[in-house]
KELUMPA-765213 format. One record per residue (C-alpha): x, y, z. Coordinates in steps of 0.001 Angstrom, whole numbers, padded with zeros to 6 digits, always signed. Example, Ala and Ser with C-alpha at 12.3 -4.5 7.8 and 13.67 -1.06 7.14 Angstrom:
<recs>
+012300-004500+007800;+013670-001060+007140;
</recs>
This chain:
<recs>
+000000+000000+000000;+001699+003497-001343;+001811+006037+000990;-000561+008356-000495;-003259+005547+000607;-002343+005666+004047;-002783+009896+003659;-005821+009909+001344;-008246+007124+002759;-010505+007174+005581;-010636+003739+006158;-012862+004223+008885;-015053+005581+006993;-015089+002373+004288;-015690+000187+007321;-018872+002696+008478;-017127+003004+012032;-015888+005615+013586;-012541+006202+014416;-012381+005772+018044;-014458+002481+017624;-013242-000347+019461;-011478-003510+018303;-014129-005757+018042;-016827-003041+016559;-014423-002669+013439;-014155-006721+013455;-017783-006772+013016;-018685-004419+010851;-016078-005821+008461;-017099-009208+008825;-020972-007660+007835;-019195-005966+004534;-016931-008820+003814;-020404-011550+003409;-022020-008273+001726;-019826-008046-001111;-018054-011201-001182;-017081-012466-004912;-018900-016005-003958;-022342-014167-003268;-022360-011600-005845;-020907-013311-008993;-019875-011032-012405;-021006-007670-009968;-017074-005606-010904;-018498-003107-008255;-019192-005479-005554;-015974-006754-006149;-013976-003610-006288;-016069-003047-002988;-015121-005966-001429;-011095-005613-002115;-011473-002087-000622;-013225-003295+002798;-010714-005823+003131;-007292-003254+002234;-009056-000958+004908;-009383-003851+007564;-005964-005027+006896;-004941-001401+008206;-007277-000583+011245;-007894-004277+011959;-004655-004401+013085;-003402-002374+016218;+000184-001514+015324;-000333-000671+011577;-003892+001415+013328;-001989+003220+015547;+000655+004164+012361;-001944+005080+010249;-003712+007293+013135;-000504+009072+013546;+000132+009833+010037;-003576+011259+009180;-002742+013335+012473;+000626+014652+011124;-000651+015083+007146;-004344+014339+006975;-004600+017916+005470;-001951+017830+003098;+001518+019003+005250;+003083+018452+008221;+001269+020179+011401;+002942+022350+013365;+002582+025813+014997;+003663+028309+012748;+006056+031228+013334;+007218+034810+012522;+010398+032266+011509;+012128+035822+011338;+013980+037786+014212;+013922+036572+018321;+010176+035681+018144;+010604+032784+015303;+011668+029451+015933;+015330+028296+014429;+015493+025058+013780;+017431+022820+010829;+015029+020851+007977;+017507+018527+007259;+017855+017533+011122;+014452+017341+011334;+014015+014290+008619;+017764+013824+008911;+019033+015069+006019;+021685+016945+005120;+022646+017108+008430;+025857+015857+010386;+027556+012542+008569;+027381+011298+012479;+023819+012177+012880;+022485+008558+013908;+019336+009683+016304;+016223+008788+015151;+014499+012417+013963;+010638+012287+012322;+012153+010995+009376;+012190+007600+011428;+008864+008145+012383;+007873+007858+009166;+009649+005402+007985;+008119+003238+010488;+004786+004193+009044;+005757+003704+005436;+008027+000735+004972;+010707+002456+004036;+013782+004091+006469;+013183+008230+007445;+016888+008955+006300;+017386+009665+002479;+018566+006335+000807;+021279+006322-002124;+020108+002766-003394;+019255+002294-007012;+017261-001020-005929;+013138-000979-005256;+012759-002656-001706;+010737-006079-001696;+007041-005149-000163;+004816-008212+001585;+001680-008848+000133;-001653-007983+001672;-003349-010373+003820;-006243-011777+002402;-009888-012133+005108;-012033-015498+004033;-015119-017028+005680;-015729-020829+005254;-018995-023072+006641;-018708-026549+007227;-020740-029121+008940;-020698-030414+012802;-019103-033389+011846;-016064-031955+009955;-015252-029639+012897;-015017-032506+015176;-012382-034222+012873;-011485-031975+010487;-011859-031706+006668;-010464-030087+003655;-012505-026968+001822;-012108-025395-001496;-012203-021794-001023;-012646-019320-003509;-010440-016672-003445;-009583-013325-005477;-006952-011307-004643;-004356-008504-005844;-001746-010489-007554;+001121-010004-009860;+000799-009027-013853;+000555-012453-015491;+001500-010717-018295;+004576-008703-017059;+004745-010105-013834;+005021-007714-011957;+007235-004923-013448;+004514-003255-015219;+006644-003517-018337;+006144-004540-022007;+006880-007920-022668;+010421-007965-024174;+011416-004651-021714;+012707-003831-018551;+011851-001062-015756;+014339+001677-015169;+015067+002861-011623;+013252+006313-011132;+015574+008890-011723;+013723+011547-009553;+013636+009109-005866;+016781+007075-006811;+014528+004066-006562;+012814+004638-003097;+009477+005401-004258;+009393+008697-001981;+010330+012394-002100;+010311+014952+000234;+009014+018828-000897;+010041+022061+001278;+006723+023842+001628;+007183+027779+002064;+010973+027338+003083;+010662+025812+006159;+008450+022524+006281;+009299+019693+004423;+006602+016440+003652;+007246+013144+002477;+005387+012245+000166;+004792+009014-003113;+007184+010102-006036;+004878+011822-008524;+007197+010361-011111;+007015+006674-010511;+003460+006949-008016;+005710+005574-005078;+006994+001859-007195;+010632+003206-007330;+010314+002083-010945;+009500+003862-014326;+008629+002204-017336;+008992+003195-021142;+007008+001064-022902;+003765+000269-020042;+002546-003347-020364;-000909-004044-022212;-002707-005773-019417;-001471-003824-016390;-001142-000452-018337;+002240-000276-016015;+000709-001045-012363;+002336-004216-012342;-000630-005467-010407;-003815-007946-011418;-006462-009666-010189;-006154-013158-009520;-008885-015268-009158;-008214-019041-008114;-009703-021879-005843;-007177-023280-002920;-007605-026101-000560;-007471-025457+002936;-007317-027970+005805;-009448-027061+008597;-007896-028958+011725;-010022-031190+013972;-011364-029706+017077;-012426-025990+015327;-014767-023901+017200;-017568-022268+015542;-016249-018638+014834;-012321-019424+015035;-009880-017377+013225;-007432-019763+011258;-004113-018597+010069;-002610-019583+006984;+000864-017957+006583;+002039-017000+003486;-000852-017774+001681;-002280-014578+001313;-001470-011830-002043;+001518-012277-003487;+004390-010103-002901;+005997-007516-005070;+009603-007316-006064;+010514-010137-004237;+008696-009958-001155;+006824-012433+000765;+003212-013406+000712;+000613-012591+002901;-000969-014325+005193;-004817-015788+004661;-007215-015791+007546;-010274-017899+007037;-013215-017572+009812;-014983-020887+010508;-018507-021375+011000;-020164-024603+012306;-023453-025813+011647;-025188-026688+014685;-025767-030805+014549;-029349-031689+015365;-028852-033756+018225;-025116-033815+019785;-023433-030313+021148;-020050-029335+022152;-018467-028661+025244;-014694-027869+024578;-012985-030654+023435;-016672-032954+024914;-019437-033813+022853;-022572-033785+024649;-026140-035523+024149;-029287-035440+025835;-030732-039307+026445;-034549-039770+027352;-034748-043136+029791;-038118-044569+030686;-039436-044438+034616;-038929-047882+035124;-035295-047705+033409;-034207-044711+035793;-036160-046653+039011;-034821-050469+038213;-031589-050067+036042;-031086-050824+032273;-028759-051363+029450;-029596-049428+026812;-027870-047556+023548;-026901-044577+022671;-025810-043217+019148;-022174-041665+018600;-021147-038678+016011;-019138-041413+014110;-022225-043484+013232;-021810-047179+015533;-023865-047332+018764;-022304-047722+022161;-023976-049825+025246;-024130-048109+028916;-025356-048895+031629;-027993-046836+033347;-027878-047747+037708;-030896-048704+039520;-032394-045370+040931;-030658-042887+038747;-032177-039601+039070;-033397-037181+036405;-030174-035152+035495;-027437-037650+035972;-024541-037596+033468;-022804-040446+031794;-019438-040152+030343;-018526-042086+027268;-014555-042003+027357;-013056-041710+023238;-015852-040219+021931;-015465-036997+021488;-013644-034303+019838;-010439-034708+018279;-007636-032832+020718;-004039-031389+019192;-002501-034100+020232;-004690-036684+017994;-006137-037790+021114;-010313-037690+021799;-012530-036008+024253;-015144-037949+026010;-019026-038028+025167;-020989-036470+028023;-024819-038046+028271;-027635-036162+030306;-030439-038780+031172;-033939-037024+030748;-036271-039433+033159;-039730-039393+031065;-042733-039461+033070;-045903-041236+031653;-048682-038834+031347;-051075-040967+029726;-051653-043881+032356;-054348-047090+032010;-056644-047959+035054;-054377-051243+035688;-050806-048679+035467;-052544-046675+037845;-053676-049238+040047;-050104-050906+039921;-048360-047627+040572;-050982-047231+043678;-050219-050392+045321;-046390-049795+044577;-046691-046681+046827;-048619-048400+049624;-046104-050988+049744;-043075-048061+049691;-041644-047392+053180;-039888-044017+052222;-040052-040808+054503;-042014-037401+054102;-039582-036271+050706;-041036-032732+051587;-040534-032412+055526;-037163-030615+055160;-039257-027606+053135;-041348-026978+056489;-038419-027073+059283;-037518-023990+061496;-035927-021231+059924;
</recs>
């Protein structure tokens, strides 16, 4: 991203926050954009596109804290154009005296090694704040690129591989990458010696740094522009990649895929690709951490007299427990091996709740039966504790 992006666009504004928003405000309302205008959902749409690769260049700024805070401090310094400062009579005892070149160290002492705004700046815009003799273009990473994928209960538990869709800011095919006609090479830019910046003196006495308005900040110039590109160097790349989601995902993780984000120019390394999972809920297991969990309905006289009954597992074969005489409504079961898959290949348990189902609908014999059973039953007053002295 050229510098004159980071001066020029509100990306607060692209993501509809504002800019003292919090972290997880700007997380969501990109996520919202990024399903709004995703390539998958709005298919030959150019402008939803172009809308979408704009939501995500802004989020790869103010999503993350150290490149917000960078770009926060530069709209603060030269969101209108020049450096801000209080200005002076600059003439006579009342002015201020200070040296340009010291103050973006240039020109200055040979010894000069402190860290003026010019390091500032450079921290901002990938390049260093001193003035650079090199005839080389530096390599710059490519962008990160934001993804959302949906899979199914099952796969989460024990992973899967997706094809994702993705389209991203990518090298020329054509020239890649140099912006040049095929059969030609770039030249260095005469004007920034290859650094892709230049810094103006406005009105004598403040200087700006700003993208070379020879080469628009590529530290490159080209004679004869290339057809596809028209001399950007840059294209967009549309291709389908397959991702392994690991076992054990949690509905609304955040996977990291280094290096397999945009391309780099000149040399430089990828991005990285973040893909967002979502899980389908499963219609009758759940998820506690690494435990699957399932509800089991047992009959009165299975709770009262003890049973051996079955109970289904996510990976399709039955398992036998056994239910003890008198278990209560509520009581939990574990199933050891039969959950979710842990980092270490290793399984979580299944966790059973046993529902106790009450007859509602009861013959005269059932009732009759059930009304000599609790003539014969020696058991206490269950409610005397409710009426004892406070």
């Amino acid at each position: 991203m050229s510098t004159k992006d980071w001066l020029e666009k509100d990306f607060y504004k692209v993501l509809g926050v504002a800019k003292t928003a919090e972290a997880d405000e700007i997380k969501k309302s990109y996520r919202k954009l990024a399903r709004k205008y995703h390539p998958d959902s709005n298919a030959g749409d150019a402008s939803a596109e172009a809308k979408f690769k704009e939501v995500s260049e802004a989020y790869d700024v103010v999503g993350d804290p150290k490149k917000r805070k960078e770009y926060d401090e530069a709209r603060r310094l030269f969101g209108s154009g020049g450096f801000r400062m209080p200005t002076g009579s600059g003439q006579g005892g009342g002015g201020f005296n200070f040296d340009v070149g010291d103050l973006f160290n240039r020109g200055g002492s040979t010894n000069n090694t402190g860290g003026g705004l010019g390091d500032i700046l450079g921290g901002m815009f990938g390049g260093g704040g001193r003035t650079t003799t090199t005839t080389t273009a530096r390599p710059r990473r490519g962008q990160d690129i934001e993804t959302e994928a949906t899979i199914e209960f099952a796969e989460a538990v024990n992973g899967v591989t997706v094809g994702l869709r993705m389209t991203s800011d990518e090298p020329c095919p054509t020239c890649r990458g140099t912006g040049a006609k095929y059969g030609t090479v770039p030249k260095v830019c005469l004007k920034c010696e290859g650094t892709g910046m230049q810094t103006s003196v406005q009105g004598g006495v403040f200087a700006m740094t700003e993208p070379c308005t020879e080469c628009k900040g590529r530290g490159l110039v080209v004679d004869q522009p290339c057809e596809t590109c028209h001399g950007s160097g840059r294209g967009q790349s549309s291709k389908t990649m397959q991702v392994r989601i690991p076992a054990g995902v949690q509905d609304g993780q955040r996977i990291r895929l280094k290096g397999k984000g945009a391309a780099g120019e000149r040399g430089g390394p990828a991005g990285d690709l973040y893909v967002t999972v979502h899980v389908k809920p499963h219609r009758i297991f759940g998820r506690q951490g690494e435990h699957l969990t399932l509800n089991v309905p047992v009959s009165f006289t299975e709770a009262a007299l003890g049973a051996e009954i079955k109970v289904p597992t996510l990976d399709g074969l039955p398992v036998t427990v056994r239910i003890p005489a008198g278990t209560a409504n509520g009581s939990k079961l574990r199933v050891r091996g039969k959950g979710s898959v842990r980092r270490d290949g290793t399984k979580g348990d299944l966790m059973l709740t046993l529902e106790v189902q009450v007859p509602h609908d009861l013959t005269d014999e059932q009732k009759e039966k059930l009304q000599e059973f609790n003539s014969a039953s020696d058991h206490p007053d269950l409610r005397a504790g409710l009426f004892g002295s406070s």
